[in-house]
N, CA, C and O atoms as a printed pandas DataFrame, in Angstrom:
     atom_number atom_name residue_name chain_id  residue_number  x_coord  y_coord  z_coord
0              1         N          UNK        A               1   37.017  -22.841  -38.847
1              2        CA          UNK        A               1   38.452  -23.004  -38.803
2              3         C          UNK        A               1   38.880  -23.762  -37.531
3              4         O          UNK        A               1   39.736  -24.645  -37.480
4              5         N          UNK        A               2   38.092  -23.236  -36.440
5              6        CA          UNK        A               2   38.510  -24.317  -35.175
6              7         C          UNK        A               2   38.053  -25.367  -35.019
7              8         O          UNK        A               2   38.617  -26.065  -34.176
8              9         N          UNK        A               3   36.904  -25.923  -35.708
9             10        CA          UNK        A               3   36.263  -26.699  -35.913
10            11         C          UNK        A               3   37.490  -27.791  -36.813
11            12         O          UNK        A               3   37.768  -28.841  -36.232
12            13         N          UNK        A               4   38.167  -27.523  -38.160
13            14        CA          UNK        A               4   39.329  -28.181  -38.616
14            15         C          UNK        A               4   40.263  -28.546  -37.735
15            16         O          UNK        A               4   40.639  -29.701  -37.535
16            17         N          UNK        A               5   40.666  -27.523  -37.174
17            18        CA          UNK        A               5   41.548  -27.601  -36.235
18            19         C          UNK        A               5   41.619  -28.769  -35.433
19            20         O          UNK        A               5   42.521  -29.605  -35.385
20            21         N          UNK        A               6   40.183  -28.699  -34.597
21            22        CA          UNK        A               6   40.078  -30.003  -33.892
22            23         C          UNK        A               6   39.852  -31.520  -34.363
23            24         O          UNK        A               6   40.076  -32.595  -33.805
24            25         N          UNK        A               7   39.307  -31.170  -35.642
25            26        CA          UNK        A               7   39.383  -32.631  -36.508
26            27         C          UNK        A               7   40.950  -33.402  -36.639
27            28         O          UNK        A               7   41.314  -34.548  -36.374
28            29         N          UNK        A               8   41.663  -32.221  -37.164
29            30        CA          UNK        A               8   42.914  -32.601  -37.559
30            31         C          UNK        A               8   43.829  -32.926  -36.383
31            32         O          UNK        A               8   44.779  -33.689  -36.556
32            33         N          UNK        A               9   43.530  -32.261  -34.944
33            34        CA          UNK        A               9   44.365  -32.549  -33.866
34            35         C          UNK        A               9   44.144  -33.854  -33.128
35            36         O          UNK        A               9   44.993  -34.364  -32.397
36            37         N          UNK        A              10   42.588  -34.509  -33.443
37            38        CA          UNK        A              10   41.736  -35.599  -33.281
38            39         C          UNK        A              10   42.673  -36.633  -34.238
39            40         O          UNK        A              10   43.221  -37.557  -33.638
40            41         N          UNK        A              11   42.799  -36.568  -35.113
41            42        CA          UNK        A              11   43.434  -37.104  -36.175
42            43         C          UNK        A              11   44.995  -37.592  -35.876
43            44         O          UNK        A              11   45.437  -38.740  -35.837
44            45         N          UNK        A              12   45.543  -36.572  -35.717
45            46        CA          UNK        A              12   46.881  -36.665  -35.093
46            47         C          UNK        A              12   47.027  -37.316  -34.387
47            48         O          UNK        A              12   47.726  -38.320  -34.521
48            49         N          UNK        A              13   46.270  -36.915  -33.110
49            50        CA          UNK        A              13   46.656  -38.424  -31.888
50            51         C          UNK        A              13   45.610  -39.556  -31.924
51            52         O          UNK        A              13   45.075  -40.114  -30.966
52            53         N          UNK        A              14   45.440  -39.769  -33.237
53            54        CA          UNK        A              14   45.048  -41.248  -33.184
54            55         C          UNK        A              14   46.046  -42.247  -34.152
55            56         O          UNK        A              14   46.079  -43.472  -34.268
56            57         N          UNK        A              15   46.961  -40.997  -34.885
57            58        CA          UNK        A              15   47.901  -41.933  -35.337
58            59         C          UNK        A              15   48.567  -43.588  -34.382
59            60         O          UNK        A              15   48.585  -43.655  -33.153
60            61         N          UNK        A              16   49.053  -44.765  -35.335
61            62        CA          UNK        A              16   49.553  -45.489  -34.711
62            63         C          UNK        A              16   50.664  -45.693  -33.617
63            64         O          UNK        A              16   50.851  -46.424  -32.644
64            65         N          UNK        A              17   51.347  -44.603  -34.322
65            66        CA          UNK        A              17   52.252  -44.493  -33.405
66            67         C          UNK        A              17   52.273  -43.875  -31.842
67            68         O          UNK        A              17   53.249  -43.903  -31.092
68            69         N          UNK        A              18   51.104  -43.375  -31.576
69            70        CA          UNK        A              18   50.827  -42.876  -30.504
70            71         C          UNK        A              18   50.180  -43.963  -29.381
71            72         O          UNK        A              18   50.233  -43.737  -28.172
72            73         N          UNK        A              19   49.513  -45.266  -30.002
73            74        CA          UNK        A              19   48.841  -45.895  -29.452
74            75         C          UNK        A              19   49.563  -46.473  -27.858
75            76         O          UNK        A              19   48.855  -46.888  -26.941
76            77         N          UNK        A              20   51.033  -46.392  -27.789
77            78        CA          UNK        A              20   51.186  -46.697  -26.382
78            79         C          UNK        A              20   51.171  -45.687  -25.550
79            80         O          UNK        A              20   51.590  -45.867  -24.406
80            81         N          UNK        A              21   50.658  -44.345  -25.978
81            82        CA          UNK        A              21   50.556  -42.803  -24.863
82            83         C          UNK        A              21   49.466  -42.643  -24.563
83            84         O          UNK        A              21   49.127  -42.075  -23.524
84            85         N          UNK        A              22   48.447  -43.261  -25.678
85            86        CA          UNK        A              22   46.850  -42.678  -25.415
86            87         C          UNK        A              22   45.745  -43.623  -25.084
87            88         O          UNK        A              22   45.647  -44.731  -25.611
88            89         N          UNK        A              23   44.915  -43.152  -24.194
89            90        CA          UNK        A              23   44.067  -43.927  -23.608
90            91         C          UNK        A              23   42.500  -43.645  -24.091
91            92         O          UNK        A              23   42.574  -42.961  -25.111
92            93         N          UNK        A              24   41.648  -43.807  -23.882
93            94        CA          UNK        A              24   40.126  -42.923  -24.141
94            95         C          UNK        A              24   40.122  -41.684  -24.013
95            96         O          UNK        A              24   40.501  -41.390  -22.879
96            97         N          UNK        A              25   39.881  -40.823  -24.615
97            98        CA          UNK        A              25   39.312  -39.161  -24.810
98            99         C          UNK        A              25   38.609  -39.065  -23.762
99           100         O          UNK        A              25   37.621  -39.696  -23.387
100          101         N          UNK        A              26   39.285  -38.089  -23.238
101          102        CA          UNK        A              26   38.079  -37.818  -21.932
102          103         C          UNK        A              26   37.421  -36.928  -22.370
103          104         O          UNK        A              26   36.205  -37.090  -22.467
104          105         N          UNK        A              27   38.210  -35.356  -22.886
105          106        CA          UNK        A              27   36.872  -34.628  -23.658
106          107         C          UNK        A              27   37.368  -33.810  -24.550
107          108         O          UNK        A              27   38.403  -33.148  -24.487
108          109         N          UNK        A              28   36.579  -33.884  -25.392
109          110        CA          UNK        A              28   34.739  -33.720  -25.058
110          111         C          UNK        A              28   34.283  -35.188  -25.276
111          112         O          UNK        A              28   33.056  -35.285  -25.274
112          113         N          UNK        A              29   35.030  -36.498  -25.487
113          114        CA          UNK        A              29   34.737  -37.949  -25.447
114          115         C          UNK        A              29   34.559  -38.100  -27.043
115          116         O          UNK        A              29   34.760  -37.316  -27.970
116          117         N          UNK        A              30   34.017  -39.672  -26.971
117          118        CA          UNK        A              30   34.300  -39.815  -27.912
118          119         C          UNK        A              30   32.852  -39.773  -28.953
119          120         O          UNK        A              30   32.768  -40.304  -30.061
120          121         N          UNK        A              31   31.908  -39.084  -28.332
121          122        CA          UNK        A              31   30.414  -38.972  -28.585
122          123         C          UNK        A              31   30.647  -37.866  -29.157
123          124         O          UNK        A              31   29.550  -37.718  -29.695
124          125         N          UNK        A              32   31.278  -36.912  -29.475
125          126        CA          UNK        A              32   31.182  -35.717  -29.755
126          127         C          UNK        A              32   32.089  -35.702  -31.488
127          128         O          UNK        A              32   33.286  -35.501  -31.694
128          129         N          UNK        A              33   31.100  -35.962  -32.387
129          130        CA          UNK        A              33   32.080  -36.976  -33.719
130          131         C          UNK        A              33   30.814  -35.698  -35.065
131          132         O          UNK        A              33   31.169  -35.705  -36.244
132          133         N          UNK        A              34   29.851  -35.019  -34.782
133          134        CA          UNK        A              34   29.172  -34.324  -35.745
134          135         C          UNK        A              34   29.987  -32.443  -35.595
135          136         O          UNK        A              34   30.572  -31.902  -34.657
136          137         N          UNK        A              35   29.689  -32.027  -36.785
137          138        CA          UNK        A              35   30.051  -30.729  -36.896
138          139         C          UNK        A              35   29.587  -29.957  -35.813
139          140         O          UNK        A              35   30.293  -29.214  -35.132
140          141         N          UNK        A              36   28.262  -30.173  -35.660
141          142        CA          UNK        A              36   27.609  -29.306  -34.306
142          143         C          UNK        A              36   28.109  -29.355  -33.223
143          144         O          UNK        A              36   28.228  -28.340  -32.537
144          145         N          UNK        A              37   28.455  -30.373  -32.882
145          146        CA          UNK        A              37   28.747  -31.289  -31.537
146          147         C          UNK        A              37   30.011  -30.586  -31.240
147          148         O          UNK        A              37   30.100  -29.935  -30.200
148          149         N          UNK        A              38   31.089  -30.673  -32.152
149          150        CA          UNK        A              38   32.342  -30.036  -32.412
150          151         C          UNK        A              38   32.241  -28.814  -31.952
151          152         O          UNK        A              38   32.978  -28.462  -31.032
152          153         N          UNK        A              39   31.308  -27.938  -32.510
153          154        CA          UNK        A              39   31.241  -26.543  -32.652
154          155         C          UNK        A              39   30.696  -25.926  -31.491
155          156         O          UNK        A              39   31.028  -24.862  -30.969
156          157         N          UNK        A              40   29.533  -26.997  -31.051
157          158        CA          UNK        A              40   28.988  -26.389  -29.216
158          159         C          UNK        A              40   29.910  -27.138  -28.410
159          160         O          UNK        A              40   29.567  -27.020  -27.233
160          161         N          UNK        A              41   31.248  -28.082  -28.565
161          162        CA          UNK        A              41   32.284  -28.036  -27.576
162          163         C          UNK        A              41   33.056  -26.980  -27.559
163          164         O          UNK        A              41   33.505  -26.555  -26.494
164          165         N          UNK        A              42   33.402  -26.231  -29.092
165          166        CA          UNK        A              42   34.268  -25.056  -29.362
166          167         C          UNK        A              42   33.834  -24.735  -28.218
167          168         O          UNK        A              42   34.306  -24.835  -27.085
168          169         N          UNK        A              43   32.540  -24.195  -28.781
169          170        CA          UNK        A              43   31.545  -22.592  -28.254
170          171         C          UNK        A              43   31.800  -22.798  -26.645
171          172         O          UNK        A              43   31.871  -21.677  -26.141
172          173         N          UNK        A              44   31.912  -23.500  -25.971
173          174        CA          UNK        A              44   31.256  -23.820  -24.769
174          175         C          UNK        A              44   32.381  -23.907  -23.470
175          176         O          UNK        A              44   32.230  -23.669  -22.272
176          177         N          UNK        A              45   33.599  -24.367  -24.274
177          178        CA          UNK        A              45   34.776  -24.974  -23.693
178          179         C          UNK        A              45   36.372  -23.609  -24.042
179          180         O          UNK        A              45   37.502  -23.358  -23.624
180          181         N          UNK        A              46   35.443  -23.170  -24.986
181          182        CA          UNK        A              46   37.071  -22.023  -25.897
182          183         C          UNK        A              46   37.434  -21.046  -24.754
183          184         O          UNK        A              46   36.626  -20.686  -23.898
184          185         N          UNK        A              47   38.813  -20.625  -24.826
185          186        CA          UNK        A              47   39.118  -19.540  -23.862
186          187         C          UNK        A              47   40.299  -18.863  -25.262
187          188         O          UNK        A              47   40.638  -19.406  -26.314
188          189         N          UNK        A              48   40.630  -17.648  -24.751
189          190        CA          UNK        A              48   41.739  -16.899  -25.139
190          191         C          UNK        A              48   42.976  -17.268  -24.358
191          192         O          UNK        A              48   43.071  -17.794  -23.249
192          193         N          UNK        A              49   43.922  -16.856  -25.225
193          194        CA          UNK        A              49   45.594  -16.848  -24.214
194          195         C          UNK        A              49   45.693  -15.656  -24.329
195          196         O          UNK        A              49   46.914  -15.527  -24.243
196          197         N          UNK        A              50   45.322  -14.743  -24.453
197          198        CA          UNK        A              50   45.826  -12.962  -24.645
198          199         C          UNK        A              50   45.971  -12.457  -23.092
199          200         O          UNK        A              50   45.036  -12.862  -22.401
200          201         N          UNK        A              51   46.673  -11.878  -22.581
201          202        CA          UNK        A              51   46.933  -11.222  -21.408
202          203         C          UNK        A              51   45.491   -9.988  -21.398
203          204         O          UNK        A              51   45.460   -9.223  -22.361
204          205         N          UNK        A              52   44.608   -9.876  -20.551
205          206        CA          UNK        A              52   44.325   -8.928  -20.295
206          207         C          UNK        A              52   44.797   -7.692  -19.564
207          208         O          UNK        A              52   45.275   -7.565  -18.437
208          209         N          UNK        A              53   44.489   -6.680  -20.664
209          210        CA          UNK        A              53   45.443   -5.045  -20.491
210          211         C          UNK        A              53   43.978   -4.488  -20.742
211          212         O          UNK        A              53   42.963   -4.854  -21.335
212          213         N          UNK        A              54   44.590   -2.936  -19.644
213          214        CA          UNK        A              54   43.900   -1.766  -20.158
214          215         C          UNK        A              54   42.645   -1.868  -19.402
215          216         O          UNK        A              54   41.772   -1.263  -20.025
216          217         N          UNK        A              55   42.269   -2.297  -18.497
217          218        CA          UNK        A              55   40.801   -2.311  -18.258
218          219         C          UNK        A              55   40.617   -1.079  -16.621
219          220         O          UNK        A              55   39.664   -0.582  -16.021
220          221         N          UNK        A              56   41.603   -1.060  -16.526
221          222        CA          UNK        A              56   42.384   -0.125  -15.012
222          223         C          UNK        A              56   43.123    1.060  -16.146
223          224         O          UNK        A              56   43.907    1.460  -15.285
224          225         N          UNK        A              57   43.303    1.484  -16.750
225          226        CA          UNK        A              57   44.835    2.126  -17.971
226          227         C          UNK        A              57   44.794    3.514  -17.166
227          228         O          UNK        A              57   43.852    4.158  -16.702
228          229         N          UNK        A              58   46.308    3.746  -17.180
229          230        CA          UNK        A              58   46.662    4.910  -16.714
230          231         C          UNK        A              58   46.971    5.786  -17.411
231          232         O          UNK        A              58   47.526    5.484  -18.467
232          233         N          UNK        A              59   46.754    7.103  -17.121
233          234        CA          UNK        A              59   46.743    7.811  -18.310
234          235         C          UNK        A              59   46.510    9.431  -17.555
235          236         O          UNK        A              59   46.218    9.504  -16.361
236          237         N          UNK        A              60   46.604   10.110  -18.025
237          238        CA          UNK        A              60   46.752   11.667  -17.906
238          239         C          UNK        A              60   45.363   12.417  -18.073
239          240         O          UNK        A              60   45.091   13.441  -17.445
240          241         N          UNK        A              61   44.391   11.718  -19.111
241          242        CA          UNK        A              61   43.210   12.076  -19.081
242          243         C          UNK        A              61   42.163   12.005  -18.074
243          244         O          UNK        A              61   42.519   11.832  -16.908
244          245         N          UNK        A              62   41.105   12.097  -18.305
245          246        CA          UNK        A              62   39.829   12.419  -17.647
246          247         C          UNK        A              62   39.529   10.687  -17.401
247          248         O          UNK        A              62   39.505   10.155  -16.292
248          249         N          UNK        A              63   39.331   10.035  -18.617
249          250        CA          UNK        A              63   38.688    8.699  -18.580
250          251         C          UNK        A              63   40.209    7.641  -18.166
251          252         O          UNK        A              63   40.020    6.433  -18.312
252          253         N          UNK        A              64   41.275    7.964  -17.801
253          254        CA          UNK        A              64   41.892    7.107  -17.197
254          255         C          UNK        A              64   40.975    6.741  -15.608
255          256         O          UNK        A              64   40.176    7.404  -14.946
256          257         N          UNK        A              65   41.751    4.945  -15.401
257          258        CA          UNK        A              65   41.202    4.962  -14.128
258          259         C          UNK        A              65   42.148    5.248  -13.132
259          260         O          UNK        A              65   41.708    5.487  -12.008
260          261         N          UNK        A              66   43.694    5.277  -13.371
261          262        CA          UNK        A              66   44.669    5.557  -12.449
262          263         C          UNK        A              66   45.479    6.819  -13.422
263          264         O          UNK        A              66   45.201    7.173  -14.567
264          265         N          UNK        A              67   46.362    7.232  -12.674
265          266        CA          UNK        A              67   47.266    8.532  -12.942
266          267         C          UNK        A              67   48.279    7.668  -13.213
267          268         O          UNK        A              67   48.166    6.442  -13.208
268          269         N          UNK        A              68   49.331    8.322  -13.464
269          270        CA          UNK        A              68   51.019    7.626  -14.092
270          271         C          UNK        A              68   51.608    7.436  -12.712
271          272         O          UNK        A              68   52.836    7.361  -12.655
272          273         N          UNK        A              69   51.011    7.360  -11.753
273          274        CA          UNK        A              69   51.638    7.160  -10.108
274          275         C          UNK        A              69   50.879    5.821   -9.560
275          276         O          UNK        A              69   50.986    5.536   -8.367
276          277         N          UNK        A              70   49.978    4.860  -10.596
277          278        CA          UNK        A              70   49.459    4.192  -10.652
278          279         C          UNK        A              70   47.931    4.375   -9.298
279          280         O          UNK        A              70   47.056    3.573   -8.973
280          281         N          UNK        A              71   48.099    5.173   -9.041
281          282        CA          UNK        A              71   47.096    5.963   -8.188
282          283         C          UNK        A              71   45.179    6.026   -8.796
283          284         O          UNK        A              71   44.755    6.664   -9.760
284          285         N          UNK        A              72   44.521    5.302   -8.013
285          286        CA          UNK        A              72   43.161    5.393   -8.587
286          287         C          UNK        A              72   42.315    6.587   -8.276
287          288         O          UNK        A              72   42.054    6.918   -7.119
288          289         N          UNK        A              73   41.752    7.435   -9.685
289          290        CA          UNK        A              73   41.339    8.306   -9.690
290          291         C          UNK        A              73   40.634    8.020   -8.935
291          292         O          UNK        A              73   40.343    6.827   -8.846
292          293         N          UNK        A              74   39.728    9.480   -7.583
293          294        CA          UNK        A              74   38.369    9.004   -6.761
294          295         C          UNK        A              74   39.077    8.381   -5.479
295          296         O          UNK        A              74   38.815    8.727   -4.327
296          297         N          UNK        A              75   39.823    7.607   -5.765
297          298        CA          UNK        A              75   39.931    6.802   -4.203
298          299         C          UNK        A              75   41.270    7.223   -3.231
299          300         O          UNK        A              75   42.326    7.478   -3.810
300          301         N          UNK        A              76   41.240    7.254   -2.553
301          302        CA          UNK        A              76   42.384    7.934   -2.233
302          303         C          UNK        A              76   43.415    6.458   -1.745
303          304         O          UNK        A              76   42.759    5.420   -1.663
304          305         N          UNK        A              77   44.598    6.363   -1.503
305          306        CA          UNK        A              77   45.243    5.672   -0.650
306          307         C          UNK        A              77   45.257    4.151   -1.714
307          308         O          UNK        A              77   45.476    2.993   -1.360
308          309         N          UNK        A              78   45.075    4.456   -2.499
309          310        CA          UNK        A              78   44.806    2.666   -3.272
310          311         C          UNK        A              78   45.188    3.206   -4.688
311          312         O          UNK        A              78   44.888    4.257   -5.254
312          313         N          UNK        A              79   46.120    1.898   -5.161
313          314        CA          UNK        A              79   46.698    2.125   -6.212
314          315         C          UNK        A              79   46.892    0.551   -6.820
315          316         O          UNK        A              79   47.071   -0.423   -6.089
316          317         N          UNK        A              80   46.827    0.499   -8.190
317          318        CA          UNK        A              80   46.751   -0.385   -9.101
318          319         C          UNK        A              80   48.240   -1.348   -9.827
319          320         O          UNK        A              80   49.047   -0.720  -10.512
320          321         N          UNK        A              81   48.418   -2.683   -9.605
321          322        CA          UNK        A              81   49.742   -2.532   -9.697
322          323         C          UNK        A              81   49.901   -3.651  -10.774
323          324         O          UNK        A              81   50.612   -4.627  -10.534
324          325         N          UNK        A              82   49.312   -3.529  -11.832
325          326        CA          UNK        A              82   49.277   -5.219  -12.509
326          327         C          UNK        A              82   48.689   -4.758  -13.734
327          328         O          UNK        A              82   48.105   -3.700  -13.967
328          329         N          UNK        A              83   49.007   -5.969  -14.653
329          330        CA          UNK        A              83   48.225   -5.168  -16.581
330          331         C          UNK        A              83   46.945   -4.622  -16.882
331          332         O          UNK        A              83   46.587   -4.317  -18.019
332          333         N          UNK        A              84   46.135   -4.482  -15.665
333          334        CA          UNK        A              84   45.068   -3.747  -16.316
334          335         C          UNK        A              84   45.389   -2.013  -16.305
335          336         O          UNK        A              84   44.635   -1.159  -16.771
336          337         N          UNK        A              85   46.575   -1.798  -15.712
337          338        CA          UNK        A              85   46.910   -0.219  -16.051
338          339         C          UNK        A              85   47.734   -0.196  -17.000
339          340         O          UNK        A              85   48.408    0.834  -17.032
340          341         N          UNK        A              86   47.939   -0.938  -17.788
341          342        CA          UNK        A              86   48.563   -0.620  -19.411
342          343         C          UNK        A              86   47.682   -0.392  -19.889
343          344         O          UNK        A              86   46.639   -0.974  -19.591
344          345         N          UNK        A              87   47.766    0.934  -21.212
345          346        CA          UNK        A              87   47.000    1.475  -21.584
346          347         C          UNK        A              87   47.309    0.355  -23.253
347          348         O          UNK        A              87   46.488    0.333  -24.170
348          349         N          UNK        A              88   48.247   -0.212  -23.264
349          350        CA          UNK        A              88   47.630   -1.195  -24.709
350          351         C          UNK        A              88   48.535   -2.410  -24.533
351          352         O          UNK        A              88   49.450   -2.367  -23.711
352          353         N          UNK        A              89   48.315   -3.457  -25.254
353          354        CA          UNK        A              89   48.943   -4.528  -25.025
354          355         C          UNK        A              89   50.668   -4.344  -25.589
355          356         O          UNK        A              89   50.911   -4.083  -26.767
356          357         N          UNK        A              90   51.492   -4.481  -24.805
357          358        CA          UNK        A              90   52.992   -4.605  -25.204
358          359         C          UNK        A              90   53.247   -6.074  -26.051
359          360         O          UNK        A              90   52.567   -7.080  -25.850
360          361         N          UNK        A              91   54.557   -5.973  -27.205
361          362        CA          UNK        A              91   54.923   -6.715  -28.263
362          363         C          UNK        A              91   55.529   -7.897  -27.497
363          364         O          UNK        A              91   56.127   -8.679  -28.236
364          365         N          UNK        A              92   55.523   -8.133  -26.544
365          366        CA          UNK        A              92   56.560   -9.342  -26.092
366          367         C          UNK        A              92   55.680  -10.030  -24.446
367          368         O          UNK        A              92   54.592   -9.517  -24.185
368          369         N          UNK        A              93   55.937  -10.552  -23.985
369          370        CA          UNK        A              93   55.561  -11.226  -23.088
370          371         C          UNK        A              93   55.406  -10.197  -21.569
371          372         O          UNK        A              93   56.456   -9.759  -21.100
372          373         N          UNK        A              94   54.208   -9.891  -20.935
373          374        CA          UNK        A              94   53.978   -8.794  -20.023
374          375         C          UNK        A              94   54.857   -8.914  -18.545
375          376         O          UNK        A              94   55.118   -7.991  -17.774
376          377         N          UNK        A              95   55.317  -10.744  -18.382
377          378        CA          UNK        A              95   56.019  -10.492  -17.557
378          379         C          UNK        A              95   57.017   -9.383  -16.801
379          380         O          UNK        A              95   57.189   -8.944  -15.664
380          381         N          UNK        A              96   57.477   -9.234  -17.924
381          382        CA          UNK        A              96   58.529   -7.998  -17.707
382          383         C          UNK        A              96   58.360   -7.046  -17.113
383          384         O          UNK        A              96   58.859   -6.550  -16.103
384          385         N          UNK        A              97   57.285   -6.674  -18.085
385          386        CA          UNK        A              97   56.595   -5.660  -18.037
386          387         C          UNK        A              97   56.025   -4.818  -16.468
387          388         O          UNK        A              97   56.149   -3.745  -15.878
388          389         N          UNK        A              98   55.364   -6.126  -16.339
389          390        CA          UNK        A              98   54.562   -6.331  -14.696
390          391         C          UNK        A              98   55.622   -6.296  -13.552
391          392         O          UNK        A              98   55.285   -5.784  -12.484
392          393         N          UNK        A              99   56.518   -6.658  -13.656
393          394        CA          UNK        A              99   57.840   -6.930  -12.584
394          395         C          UNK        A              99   58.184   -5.433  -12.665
395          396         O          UNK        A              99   58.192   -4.774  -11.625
396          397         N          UNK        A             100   58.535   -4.732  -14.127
397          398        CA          UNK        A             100   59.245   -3.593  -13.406
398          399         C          UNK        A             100   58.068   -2.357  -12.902
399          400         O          UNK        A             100   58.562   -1.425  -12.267
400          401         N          UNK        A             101   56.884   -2.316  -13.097
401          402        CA          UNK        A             101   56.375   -1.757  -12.731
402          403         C          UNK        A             101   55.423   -2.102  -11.231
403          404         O          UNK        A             101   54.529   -1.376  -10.796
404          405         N          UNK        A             102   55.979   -3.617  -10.513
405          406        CA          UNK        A             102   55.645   -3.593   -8.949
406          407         C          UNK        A             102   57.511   -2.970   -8.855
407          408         O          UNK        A             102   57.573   -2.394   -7.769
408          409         N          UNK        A             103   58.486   -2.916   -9.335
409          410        CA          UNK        A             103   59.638   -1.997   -8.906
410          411         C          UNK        A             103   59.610   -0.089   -8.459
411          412         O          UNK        A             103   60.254    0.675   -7.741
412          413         N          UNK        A             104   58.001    0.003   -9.762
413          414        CA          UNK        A             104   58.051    1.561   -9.588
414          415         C          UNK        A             104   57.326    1.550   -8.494
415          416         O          UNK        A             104   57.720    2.316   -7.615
416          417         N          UNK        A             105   55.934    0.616   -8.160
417          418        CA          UNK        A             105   54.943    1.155   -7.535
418          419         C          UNK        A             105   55.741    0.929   -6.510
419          420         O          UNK        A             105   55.979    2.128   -6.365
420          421         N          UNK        A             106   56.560    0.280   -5.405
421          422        CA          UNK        A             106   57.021    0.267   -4.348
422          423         C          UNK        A             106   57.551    1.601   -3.888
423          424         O          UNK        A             106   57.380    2.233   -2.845
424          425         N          UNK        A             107   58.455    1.909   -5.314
425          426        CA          UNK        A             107   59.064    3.037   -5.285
426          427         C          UNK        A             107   58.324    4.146   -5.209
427          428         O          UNK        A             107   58.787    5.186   -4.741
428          429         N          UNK        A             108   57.599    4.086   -5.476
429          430        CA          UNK        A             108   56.159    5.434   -5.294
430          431         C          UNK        A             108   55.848    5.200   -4.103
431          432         O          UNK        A             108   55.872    6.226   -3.423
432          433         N          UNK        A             109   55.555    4.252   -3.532
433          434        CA          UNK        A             109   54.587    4.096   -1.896
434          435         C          UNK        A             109   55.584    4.273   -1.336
435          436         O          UNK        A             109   55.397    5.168   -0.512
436          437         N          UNK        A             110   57.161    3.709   -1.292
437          438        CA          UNK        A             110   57.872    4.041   -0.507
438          439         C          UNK        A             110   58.334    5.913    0.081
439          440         O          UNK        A             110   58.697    6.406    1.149
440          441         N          UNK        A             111   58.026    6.490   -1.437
441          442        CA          UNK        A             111   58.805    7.736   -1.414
442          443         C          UNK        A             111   57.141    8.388   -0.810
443          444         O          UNK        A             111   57.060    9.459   -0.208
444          445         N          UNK        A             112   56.074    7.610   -1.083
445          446        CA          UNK        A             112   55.077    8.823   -1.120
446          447         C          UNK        A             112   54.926    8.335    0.574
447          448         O          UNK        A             112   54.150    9.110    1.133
448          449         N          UNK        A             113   55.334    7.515    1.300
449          450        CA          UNK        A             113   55.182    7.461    2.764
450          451         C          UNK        A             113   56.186    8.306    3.784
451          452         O          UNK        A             113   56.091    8.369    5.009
452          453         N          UNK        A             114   57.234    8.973    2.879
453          454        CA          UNK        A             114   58.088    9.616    3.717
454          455         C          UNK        A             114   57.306   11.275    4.173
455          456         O          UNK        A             114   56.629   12.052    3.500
456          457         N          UNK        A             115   57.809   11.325    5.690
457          458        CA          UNK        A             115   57.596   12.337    6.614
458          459         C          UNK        A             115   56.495   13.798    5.385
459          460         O          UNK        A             115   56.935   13.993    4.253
460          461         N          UNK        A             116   55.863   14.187    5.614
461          462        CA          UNK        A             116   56.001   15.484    4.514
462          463         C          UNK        A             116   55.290   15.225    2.788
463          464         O          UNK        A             116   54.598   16.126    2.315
464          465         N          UNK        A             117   55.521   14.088    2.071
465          466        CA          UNK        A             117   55.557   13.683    1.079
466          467         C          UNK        A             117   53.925   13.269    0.871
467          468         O          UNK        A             117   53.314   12.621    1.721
468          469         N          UNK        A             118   53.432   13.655   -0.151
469          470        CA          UNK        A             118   52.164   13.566   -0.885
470          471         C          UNK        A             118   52.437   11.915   -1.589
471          472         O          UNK        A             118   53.542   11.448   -1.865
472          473         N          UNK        A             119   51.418   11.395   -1.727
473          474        CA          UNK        A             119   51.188   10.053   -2.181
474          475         C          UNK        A             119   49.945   10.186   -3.107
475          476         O          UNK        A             119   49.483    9.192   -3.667
């Protein structure tokens, strides 16, 4: 399927009308014209756009790596502040997401640095 993909996107910008935007293929060039060739540029060159989540996830259990105070189990004084403590990927764009939760963690270090106060 990605293999089409790239035929057909190959295809596209060689239309005529493109000919005053485009110059030589830089890559994978213009040597790279067999199914294989195609398929070990896929293989070789492919990345994801998915946000990585969850690999830090906070959570209440045993196998979380941080607590809901974004706090890392085991370590003391160090805390996690970015999508690998979502415990699953959110429906919309993580920006958000990520912004309001460096709002909490401040708010946690701030409150957990006062006189008396556990962190």
């Amino acid at each position: 399927m990605l293999r089409e993909g790239f035929k057909r996107a190959r295809e596209i910008g060689m239309q005529k009308p493109l000919d005053p935007y485009r110059d030589t293929e830089i890559s994978p060039g213009i040597d790279v014209r067999s199914d294989s060739d195609i398929e070990a540029f896929i293989r070789n060159t492919g990345a994801n756009a998915y946000h990585s989540v969850g690999t830090c996830r906070m959570g209440n259990d045993e196998k979380s790596v941080c607590d809901p105070q974004l706090r890392v189990r085991g370590i003391e004084r160090l805390r996690i502040c970015d999508a690998s403590v979502m415990p699953d990927l959110v429906s919309a764009h993580i920006n958000a997401c990520i912004l309001m939760m460096a709002e909490k963690a401040s708010d946690l270090i701030r409150d957990g640095n006062r006189i008396g106060a556990k962190s």
